[in-house]
C-alpha positions, 0 to 999 in steps of 0.5 A: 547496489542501486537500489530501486525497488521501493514499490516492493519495500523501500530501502535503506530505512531512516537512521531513526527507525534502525534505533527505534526498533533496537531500543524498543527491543533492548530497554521495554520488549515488553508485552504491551496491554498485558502487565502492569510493570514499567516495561509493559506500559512504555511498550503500550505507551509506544503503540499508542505513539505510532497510532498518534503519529498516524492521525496526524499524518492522515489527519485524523483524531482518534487514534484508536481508528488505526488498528495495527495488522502485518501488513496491506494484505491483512488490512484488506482481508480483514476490510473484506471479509470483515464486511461482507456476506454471502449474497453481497456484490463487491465493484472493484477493478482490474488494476488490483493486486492480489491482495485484493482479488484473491479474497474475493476469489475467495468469498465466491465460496460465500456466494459472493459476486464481484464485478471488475471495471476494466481500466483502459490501456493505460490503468485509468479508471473511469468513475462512471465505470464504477457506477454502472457495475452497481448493483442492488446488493452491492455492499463494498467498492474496493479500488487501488489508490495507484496501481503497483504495475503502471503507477496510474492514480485512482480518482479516489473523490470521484469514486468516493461520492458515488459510493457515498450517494448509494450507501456503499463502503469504500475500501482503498488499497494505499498500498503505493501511495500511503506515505509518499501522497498527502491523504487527508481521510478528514476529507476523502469520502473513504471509509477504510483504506489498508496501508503496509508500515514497510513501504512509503511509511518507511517502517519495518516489514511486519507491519500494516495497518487498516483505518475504520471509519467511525461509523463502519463496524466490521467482524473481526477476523480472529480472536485471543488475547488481548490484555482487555476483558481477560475474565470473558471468553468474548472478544472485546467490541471495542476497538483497537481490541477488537481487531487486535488479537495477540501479541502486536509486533512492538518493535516493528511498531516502534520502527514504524512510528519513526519513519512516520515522524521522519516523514512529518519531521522533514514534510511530506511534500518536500520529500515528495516534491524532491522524488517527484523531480527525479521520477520525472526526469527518469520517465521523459528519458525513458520515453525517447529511448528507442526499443523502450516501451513504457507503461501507464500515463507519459504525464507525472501528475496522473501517476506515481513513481512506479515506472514499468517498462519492457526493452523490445520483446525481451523477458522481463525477468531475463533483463531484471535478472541482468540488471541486478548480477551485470550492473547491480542494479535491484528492480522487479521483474514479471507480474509483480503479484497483479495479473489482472493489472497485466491482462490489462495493458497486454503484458501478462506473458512478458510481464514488465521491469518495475523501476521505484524510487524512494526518497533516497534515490539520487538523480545521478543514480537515475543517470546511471539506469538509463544509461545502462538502459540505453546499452540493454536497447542494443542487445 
């Protein structure tokens, strides 16, 4: 199998990770925070790792700003909901996955407004876009850090300052990104960005996290135990309690604080550098084939390694399904949870054929897609 699928979930894991997850669970499946035994405190201990590895990965010093979720999208429901009120206006755009835009489908109920920018044909986003959809009662600006169909990026700085000059929250999906870009939120004038565990942080599925800025205080959205405060029926206001209700996924957490260490022990930029080259390699391909069309910016610097195309009007999931029984190849087929993001480049009906790589695609495996590739043109 040629695996190329990591925009979904990047696979195979680190050899770390396995062993961090069975440990975890072997020697201290403990519950953390809520007994005072040996077991419990190396369980506790290890959540406190995962959120230090955390900080020095997105070069930020309080790790209790890292709040643990299950994944992206319970990160971006809780930054959501957990901000907004009924009567507010949110900007977002129209690359967003559904992560996105079903809770703010959803706040329409709360008589909340949303706005979407439109991105031209390629996903790009025009700041000054994002400007003229404010409004009064804006209250959040909400944008994918790169989209999950083209790979395009977001001026994540640009938008930024202007939702710092208006007084506005800035909530970004890294879903695509977090991991695999160096992201300094030391620097980025970004007050919450939603991140899975399972995708360019190499972690396990299961797990997520959400950074809250110092100064953003959000509702939480839900409540229970959390070790802290037992003797209150009042969910604690101090965080991460706050936003951590229930028993954390302590294994998944000590995977995800391993595939965290992998990315700092080996350097960022040099996985990136080394993915980059093979991304690139497989995209100019890609444009000189014939009867390929290619989606989002031709030039890397602008985009990610999420690579969508379509072979002549072929359906989507009719080449995805035979790339993956005739050449065991596993790709994504269809509209990939973002049918805003299709709307947009024109491919809602046919939807596209997501290539990802990771970090531990080869560049002959790359040789061999665009091969096959090549036959598929002359169906």
């Amino acid at each position: 199998m040629i695996y190329m699928d990591n925009a979904a979930t990047s696979w195979p894991k680190p050899e770390p990770v396995y062993a961090a997850v069975l440990s975890c669970m072997r020697k201290y499946g403990a519950n953390p925070g809520r007994s005072g035994h040996r077991m419990a405190v190396e369980a506790g201990n290890i959540l406190l790792y995962t959120r230090e590895m955390l900080c020095q990965l997105f070069s930020i010093e309080n790790p209790f700003r890292m709040i643990f979720t299950m994944n992206a999208t319970e990160s971006l429901n809780l930054a959501i909901k957990g901000c907004v009120r009924p009567g507010d206006h949110v900007v977002s755009t129209s690359m967003e996955h559904n992560s996105v835009a079903r809770p703010l489908k959803e706040l329409e109920k709360w008589d909340v407004a949303t706005t979407y920018v439109k991105a031209d044909s390629q996903g790009r986003i025009d700041p000054d876009d994002i400007r003229r959809a404010i409004r009064s009662n804006t209250r959040l600006i909400v944008t994918t850090h790169a989209s999950n169909v083209t790979g395009t990026l977001v001026p994540l700085g640009e938008i930024g300052k202007i939702a710092r000059e208006y007084g506005i929250l800035y909530l970004v999906d890294a879903a695509q990104t977090a991991g695999i870009i160096p992201i300094d939120l030391s620097q980025l004038p970004v007050d919450m960005m939603a991140m899975p565990g399972h995708k360019g942080l190499l972690g396990p599925q299961g797990t997520g996290v959400l950074y809250i800025a110092p100064h953003v205080t959000l509702n939480q959205l839900k409540e229970g135990g959390t070790g802290s405060q037992s003797e209150s029926l009042e969910q604690p206001d101090f965080l991460p309690d706050r936003y951590e209700a229930g028993t954390m996924n302590t294994p998944g957490i000590a995977g995800l604080g391993a595939g965290i260490n992998f990315i700092l022990r080996n350097g960022q930029n040099r996985l990136l550098s080394r993915t980059s080259r093979i991304e690139k390699f497989f995209l100019e391909a890609l444009l000189h084939i014939p009867g390929i069309k290619v989606y989002g910016p031709t030039k890397m610097e602008e985009r990610i390694g999420v690579i969508s195309i379509n072979i002549k009007d072929f359906d989507s999931t009719y080449i995805s399904n035979l790339l993956d029984k005739k050449y065991g190849i596993a790709v994504r087929g269809a509209i990939h949870c973002a049918p805003l993001a299709h709307k947009t480049i024109g491919t809602l009906k046919q939807g596209t054929v997501r290539f990802s790589p990771g970090i531990f695609n080869t560049l002959d495996e790359v040789k061999i897609c665009i091969k096959v590739l090549e036959q598929l043109t002359r169906l």
